[in-house]
C-alpha positions in Angstrom: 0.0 0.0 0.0 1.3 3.2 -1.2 2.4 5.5 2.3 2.6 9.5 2.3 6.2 10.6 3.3 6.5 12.8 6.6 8.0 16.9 5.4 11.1 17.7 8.1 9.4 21.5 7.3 9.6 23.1 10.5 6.8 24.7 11.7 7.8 28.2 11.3 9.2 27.3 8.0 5.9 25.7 6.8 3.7 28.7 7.8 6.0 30.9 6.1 6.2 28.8 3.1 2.6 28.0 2.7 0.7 30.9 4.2 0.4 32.6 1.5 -0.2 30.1 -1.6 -3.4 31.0 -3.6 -5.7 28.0 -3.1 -9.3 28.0 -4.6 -12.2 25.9 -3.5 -15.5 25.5 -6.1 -18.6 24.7 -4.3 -19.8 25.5 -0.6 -21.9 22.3 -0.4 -21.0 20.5 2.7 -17.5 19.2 0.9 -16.4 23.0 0.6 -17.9 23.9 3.9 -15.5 21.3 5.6 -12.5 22.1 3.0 -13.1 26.1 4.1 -12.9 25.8 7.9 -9.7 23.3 8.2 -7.5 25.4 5.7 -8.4 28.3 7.9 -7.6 26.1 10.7 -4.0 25.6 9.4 -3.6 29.7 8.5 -4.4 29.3 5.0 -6.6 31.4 3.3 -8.6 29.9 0.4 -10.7 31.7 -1.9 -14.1 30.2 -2.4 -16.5 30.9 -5.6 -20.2 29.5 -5.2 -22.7 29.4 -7.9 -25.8 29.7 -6.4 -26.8 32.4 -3.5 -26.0 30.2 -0.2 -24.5 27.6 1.3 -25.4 23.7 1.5 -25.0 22.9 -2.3 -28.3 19.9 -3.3 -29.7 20.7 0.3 -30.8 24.0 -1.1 -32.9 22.2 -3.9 -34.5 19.5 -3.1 -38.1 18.2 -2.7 -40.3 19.0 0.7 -40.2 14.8 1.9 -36.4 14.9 1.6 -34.9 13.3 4.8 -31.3 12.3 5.6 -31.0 8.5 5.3 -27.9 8.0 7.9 -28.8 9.1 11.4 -28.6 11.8 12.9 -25.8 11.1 15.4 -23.3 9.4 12.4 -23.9 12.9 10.5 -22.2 15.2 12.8 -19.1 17.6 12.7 -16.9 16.4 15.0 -16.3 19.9 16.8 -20.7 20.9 16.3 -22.9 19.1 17.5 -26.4 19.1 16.3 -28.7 21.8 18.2 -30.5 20.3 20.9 -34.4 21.5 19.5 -33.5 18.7 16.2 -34.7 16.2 17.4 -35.4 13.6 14.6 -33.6 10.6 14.0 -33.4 11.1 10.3 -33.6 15.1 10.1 -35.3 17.1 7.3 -34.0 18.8 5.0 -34.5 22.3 5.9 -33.0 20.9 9.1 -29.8 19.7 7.8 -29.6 23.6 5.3 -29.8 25.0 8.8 -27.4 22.8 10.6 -24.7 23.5 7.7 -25.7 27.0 8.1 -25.0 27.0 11.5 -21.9 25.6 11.4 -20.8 28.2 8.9 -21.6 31.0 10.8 -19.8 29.7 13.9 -16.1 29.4 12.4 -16.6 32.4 10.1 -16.9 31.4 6.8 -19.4 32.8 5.3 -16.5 35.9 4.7 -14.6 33.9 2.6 -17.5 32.5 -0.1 -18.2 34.3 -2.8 -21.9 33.8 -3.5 -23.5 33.7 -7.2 -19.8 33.5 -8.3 -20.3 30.6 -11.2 -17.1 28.8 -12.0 -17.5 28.7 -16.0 -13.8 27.3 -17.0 -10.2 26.3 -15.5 -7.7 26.3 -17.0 -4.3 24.6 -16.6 -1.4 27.0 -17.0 2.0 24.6 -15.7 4.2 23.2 -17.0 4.2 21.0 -20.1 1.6 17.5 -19.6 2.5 14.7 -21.1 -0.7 12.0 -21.0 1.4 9.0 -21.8 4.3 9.1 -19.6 4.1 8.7 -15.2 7.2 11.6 -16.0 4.2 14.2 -15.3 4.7 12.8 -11.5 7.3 16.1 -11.1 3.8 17.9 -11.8 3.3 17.2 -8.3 5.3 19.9 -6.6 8.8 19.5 -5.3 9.5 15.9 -4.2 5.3 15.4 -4.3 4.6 18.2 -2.3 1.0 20.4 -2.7 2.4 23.1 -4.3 4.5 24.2 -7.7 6.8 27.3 -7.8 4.3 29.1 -9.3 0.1 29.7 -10.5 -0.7 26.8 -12.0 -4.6 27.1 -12.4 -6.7 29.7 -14.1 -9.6 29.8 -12.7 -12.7 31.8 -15.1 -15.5 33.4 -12.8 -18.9 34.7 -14.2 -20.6 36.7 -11.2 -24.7 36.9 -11.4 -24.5 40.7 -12.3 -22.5 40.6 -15.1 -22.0 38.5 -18.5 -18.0 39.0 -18.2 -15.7 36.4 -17.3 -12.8 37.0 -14.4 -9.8 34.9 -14.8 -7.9 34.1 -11.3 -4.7 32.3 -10.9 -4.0 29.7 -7.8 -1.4 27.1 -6.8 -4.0 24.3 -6.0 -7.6 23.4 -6.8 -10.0 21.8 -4.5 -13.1 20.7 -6.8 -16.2 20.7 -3.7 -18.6 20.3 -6.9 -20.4 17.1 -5.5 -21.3 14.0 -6.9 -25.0 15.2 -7.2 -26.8 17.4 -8.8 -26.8 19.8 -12.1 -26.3 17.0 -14.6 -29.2 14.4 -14.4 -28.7 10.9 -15.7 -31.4 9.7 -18.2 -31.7 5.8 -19.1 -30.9 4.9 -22.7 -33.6 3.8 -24.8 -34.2 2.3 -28.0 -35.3 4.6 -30.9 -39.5 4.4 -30.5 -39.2 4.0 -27.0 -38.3 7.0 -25.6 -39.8 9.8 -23.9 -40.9 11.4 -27.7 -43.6 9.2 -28.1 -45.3 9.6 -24.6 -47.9 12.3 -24.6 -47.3 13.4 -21.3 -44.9 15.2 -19.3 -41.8 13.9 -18.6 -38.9 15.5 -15.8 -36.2 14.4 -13.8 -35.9 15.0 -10.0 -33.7 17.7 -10.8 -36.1 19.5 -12.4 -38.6 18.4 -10.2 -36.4 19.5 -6.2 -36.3 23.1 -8.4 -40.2 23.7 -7.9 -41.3 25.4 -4.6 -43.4 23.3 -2.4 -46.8 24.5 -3.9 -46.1 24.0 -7.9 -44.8 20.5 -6.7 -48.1 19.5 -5.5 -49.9 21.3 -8.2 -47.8 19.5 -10.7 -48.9 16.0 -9.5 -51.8 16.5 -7.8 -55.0 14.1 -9.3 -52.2 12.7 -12.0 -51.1 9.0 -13.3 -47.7 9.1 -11.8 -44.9 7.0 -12.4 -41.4 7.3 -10.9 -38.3 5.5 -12.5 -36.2 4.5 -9.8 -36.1 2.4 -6.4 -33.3 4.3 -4.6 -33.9 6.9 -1.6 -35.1 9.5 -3.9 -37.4 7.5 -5.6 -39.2 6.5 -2.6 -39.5 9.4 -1.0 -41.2 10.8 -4.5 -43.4 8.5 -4.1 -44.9 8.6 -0.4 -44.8 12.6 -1.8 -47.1 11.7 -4.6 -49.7 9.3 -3.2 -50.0 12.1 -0.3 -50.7 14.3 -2.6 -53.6 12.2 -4.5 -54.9 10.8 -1.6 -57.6 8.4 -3.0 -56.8 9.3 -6.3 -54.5 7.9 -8.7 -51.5 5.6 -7.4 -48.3 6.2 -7.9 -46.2 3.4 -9.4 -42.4 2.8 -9.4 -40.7 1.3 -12.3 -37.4 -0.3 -11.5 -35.2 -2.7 -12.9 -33.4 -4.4 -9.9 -34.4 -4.6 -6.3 -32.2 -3.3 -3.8 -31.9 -3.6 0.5 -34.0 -0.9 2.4 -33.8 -0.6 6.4 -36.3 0.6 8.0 -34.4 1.8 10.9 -30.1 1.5 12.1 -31.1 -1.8 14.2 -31.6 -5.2 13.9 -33.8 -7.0 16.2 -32.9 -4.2 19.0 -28.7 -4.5 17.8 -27.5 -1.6 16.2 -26.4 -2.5 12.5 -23.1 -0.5 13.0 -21.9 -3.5 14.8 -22.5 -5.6 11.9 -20.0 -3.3 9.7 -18.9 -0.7 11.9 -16.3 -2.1 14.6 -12.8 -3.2 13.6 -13.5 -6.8 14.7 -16.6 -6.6 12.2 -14.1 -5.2 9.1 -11.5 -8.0 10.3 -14.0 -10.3 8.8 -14.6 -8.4 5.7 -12.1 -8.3 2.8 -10.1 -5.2 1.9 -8.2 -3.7 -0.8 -4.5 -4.7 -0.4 -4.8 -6.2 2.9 -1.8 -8.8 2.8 -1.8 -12.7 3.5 -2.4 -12.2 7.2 -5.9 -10.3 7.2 -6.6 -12.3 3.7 -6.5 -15.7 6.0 -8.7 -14.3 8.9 -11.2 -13.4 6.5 -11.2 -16.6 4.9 -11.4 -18.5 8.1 -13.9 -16.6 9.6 -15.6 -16.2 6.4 -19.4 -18.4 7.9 -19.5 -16.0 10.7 -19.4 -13.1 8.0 -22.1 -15.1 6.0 -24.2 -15.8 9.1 -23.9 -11.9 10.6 -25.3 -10.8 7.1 -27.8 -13.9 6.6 -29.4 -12.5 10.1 -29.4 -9.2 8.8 -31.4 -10.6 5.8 -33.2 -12.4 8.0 -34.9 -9.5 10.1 -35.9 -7.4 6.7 -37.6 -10.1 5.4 -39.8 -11.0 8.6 -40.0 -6.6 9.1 -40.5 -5.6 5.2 -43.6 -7.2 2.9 -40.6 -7.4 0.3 -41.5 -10.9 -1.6 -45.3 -8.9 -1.5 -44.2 -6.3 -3.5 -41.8 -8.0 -6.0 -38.7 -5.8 -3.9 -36.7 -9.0 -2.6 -33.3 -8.2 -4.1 -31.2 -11.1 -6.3 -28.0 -10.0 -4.4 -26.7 -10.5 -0.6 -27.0 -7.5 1.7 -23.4 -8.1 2.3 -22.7 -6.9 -1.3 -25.4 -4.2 -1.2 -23.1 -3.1 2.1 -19.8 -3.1 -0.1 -21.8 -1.3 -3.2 -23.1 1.8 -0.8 -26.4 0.9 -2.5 -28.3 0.9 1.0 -31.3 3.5 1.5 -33.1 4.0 4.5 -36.8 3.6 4.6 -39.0 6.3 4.1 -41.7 6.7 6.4 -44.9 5.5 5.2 -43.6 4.1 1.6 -45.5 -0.1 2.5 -48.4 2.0 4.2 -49.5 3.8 1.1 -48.8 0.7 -0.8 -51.3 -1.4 1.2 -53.8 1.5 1.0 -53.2 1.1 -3.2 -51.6 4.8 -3.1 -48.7 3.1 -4.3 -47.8 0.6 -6.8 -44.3 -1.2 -7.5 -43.5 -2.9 -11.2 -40.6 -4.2 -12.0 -38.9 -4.2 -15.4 -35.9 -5.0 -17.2 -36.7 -3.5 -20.2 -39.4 -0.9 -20.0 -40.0 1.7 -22.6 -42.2 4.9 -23.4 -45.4 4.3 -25.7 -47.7 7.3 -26.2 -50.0 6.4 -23.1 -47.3 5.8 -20.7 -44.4 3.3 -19.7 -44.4 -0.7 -21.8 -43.2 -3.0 -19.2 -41.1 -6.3 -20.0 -45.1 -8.2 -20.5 -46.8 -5.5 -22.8 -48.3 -4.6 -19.9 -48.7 -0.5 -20.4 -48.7 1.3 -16.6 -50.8 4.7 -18.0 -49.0 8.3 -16.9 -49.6 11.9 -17.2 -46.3 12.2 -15.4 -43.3 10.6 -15.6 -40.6 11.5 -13.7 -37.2 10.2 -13.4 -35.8 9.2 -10.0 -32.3 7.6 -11.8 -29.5 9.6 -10.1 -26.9 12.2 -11.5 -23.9 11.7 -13.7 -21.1 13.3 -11.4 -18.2 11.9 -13.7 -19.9 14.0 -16.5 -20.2 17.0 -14.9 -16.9 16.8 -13.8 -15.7 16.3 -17.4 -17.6 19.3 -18.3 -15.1 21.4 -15.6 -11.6 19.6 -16.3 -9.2 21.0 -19.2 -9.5 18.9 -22.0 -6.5 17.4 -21.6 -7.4 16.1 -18.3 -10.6 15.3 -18.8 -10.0 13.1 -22.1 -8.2 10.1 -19.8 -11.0 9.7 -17.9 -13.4 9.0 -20.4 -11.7 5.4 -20.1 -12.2 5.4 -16.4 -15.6 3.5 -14.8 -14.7 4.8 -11.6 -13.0 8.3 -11.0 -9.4 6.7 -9.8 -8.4 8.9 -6.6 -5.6 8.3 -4.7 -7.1 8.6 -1.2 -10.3 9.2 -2.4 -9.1 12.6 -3.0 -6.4 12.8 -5.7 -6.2 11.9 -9.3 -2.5 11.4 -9.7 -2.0 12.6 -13.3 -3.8 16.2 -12.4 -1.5 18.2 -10.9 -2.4 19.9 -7.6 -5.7 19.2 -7.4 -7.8 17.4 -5.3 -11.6 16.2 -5.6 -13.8 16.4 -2.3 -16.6 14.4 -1.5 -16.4 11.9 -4.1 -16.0 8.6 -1.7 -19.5 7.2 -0.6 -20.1 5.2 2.7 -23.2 5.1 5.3 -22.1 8.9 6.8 -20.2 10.8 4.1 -20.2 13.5 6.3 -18.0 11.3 8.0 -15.3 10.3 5.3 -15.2 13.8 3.7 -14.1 15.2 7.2 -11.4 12.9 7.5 -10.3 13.6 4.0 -10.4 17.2 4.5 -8.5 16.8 7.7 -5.7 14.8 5.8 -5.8 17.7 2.9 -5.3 20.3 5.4 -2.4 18.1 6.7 -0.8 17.7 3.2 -1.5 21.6 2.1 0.1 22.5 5.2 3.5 20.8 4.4 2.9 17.9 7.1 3.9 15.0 4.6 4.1 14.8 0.9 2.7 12.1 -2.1 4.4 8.9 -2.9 5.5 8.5 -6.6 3.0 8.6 -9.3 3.3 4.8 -10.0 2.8 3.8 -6.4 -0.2 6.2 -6.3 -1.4 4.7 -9.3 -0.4 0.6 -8.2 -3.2 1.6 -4.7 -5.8 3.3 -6.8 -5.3 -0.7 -8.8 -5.5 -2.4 -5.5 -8.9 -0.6 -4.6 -10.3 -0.8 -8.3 -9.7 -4.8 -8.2 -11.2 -5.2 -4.4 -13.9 -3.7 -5.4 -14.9 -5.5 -9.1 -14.3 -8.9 -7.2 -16.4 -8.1 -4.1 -19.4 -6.0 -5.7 -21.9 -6.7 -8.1 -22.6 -2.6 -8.9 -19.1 -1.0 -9.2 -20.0 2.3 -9.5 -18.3 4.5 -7.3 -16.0 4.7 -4.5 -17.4 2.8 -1.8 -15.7 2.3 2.0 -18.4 0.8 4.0 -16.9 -2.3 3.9 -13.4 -1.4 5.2 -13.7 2.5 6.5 -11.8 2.1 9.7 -9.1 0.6 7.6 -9.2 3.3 5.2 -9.4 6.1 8.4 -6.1 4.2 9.6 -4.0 5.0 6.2 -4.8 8.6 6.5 -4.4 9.0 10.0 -1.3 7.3 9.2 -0.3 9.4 6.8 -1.2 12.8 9.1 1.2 11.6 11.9 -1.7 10.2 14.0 -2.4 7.5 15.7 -5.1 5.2 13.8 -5.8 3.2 16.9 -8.9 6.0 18.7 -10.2 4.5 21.1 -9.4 4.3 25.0 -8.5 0.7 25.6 -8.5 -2.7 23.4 -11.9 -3.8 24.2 -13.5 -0.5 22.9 -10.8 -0.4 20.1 -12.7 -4.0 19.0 -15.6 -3.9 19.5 -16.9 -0.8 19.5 -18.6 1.1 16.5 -16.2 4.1 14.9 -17.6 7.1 14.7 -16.2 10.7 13.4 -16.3 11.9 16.7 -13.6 9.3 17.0 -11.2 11.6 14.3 -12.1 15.1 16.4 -8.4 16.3 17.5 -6.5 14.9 14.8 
């Protein structure tokens, strides 16, 4: 596994060194929120455009029902707690805006955003890139340090009140542009299937979260709905609906594969962290280039992994009318757990289904027709409305951003390969926030921003290009063995053994807890990773 090299920068040295490098941050979702106040914390002073006209980045726009799906106490800054008047488990959205807005205003932030500021371009402006060779690893600053001699990024800025663009120059990047949100992603049809032969109307969530609370209802109020999608957002579309129409039309989801749902974080009164969440529960588990040792243990102990997740299993079927509705998944929850494909609940989703406010149909290879959606059976499900619940295409909006040059590579590239979950090792000072996915990713961008602070504060620098590139491998072939939807970044299988190669890397002490019995068996948490 690739290791980050401690700096001998003194501590004087470094603040005089790196004080005063021009870093820029795009976004002020949550990602930049978090990348804003540890710079700060380590006296540097980034410069932070926003497009829109506040803080929280998809928690500004989304739809009324929108809940958090991890808990409230596993999404939590680890130096802000939650006020003590939210009191929901799973908080509302509004909640969460105000939380994030909280947080802002307590460490000062909101001085360093600039609001309505849309990044429209960047440009690269170092030295000479050369795509085919691991010789761009002196890209990376002096011996794989944060920082070049000089600007290295031009950044172009179109304020609200003005058609001009303003070009700015920094040292380092920090993309905070999130994985959701701005560009949706639309199923591929066959020609005569698609949505120009259906009569209706037909928008994506996106659209839909950008409707105030009143032209939502109006919009499907006493309509044929039908929502493409099972995940979080699909669900909670369609409790939204079949409120709305109460005794009217049902609302019916069309989805091609069934996935896990939990009702709530326990099983049968034991908390499902300690299925996942405790180092003796990840000893179990495979991970990405974990050497003969921890390969043996999980092999040995490999039926008490099947019979923790089998029990697991067990308790959704007995709690959830899945095999009712046509929702009991083909795949193990354990590989739903390594995919980050789990979604919570919502509440009142199997309710409205037994009332008939909700119907579920799923379908391989559904396609429009001019009355509504064609299932895999003929069988035609009649819409006025169809709106799609299938996600966001982060890779291509990220695409959109990068200089061509960069951005070509990646076009090869399933999964964004980032060393750390932060850095892609053939852009040169640059990292990309908020990209990894677990069950909290409040939680693994903190640490990652903590660990960025570290590097842009001259605390340790980057291993070689090749040995960068030889762990992003490692991870890439964990996770196509191990998961049947490799999609993304995923660390809820092995996150405390990911926490303990950054804290590594910082100078820290992986090991957080007070003595050995806690350090086993008890869940990880970020309040574990507050004073690092």
């Amino acid at each position: 596994m690739a290791k980050c090299s401690e700096n001998l920068l003194s501590e004087g040295k470094i603040e005089n060194e790196f004080g005063n490098k021009r870093v820029c941050i795009i976004g002020a979702g949550m990602s930049g929120l978090l990348a804003t106040k540890y710079l700060l914390s380590r006296n540097l002073k980034p410069t932070v455009f926003e497009a829109k006209q506040g803080i929280g980045g998809l928690w500004r726009e989304t739809f009324s029902s929108t809940r958090l799906q991890t808990s409230r106490a596993a999404f939590e800054f680890t130096d802000f707690p939650w006020p003590s008047h939210v009191t929901n488990k799973f908080p509302r959205h509004s909640e969460v805006l105000d939380y994030f807005e909280s947080y802002a205003m307590h460490f000062g932030l909101l001085d360093h955003i600039h609001f309505n500021s849309k990044v429209v371009e960047i440009r690269y402006i170092g030295q000479q890139y050369c795509e085919n060779s691991v010789e761009h690893a002196g890209l990376w600053g002096k011996n794989g340090g944060p920082y070049a001699d000089t600007a290295v990024w031009e950044v172009g800025v179109q304020r609200s009140n003005g058609e001009s663009t303003e070009w700015h120059h920094f040292e380092f990047l920090i993309l905070c542009i999130g994985r959701y949100g701005d560009v949706p992603k639309i199923p591929s049809l066959p020609p005569g299937k698609g949505p120009e032969v259906f009569e209706g109307k037909v928008l994506h969530t996106l659209d839909y979260s950008a409707l105030d609370e009143k032209s939502a209802a109006e919009l499907i109020k006493a309509k044929k709905v039908v929502v493409i999608g099972i995940r979080k957002s699909a669900m909670d579309l369609a409790v939204e609906c079949a409120e709305a129409n109460q005794g009217g039309h049902p609302c019916t989801l069309v989805f091609r594969t069934a996935h896990w749902t939990i009702p709530s974080y326990g099983v049968w009164g034991v908390p499902l962290t300690l299925f996942y969440g405790t180092r003796f529960a990840q000893l179990l588990l495979e991970k990405p280039g974990q050497g003969f040792l921890y390969s043996l243990i999980s092999r040995l102990f490999a039926p008490m992994r099947w019979a923790m997740f089998k029990f697991v299993e067990l308790y959704l079927i007995c709690k959830l009318p899945l095999r009712k509705y046509g929702l009991f998944p083909d795949h193990s929850f354990l590989q739903e757990l390594t995919s980050c494909q789990i979604s919570s609940l919502p509440d009142g989703l199997f309710s409205k289904a037994e009332e008939g406010c909700i119907h579920f149909r799923k379908s391989t290879n559904w396609g429009f027709c001019s009355k509504g959606i064609v299932l895999d059976d003929q069988t035609v499900v009649e819409a006025d409305l169809v709106l799609f619940a299938t996600g966001y295409d982060s890779e291509k909006k990220l695409k959109s951003l990068l200089p061509k040059i960069f951005a070509d590579p990646l076009e090869n590239s399933a999964v964004l390969p980032l060393y750390r979950g932060l850095i892609h090792p053939g852009i040169p000072h640059m990292t990309i926030l908020g990209y990894p996915e677990c069950l909290s990713n409040l939680h693994s961008t903190e640490i990652r921003t903590q660990w960025l602070a570290h590097f842009l504060s001259g605390k340790f620098v980057l291993p070689s290009i090749k040995e960068m590139e030889a762990d992003i491998q490692n991870h890439s072939k964990h996770m196509k063995k191990f998961t049947p939807f490799y999609s993304k970044i995923c660390l809820d299988s092995f996150q405390i053994w990911d926490n303990d190669s950054l804290c590594r890397d910082m100078g820290q002490n992986p090991m957080r807890k007070k003595n050995w019995f806690c350090e086993c068996f008890s869940p990880y948490s970020n309040l574990d990773y507050r004073e690092l």
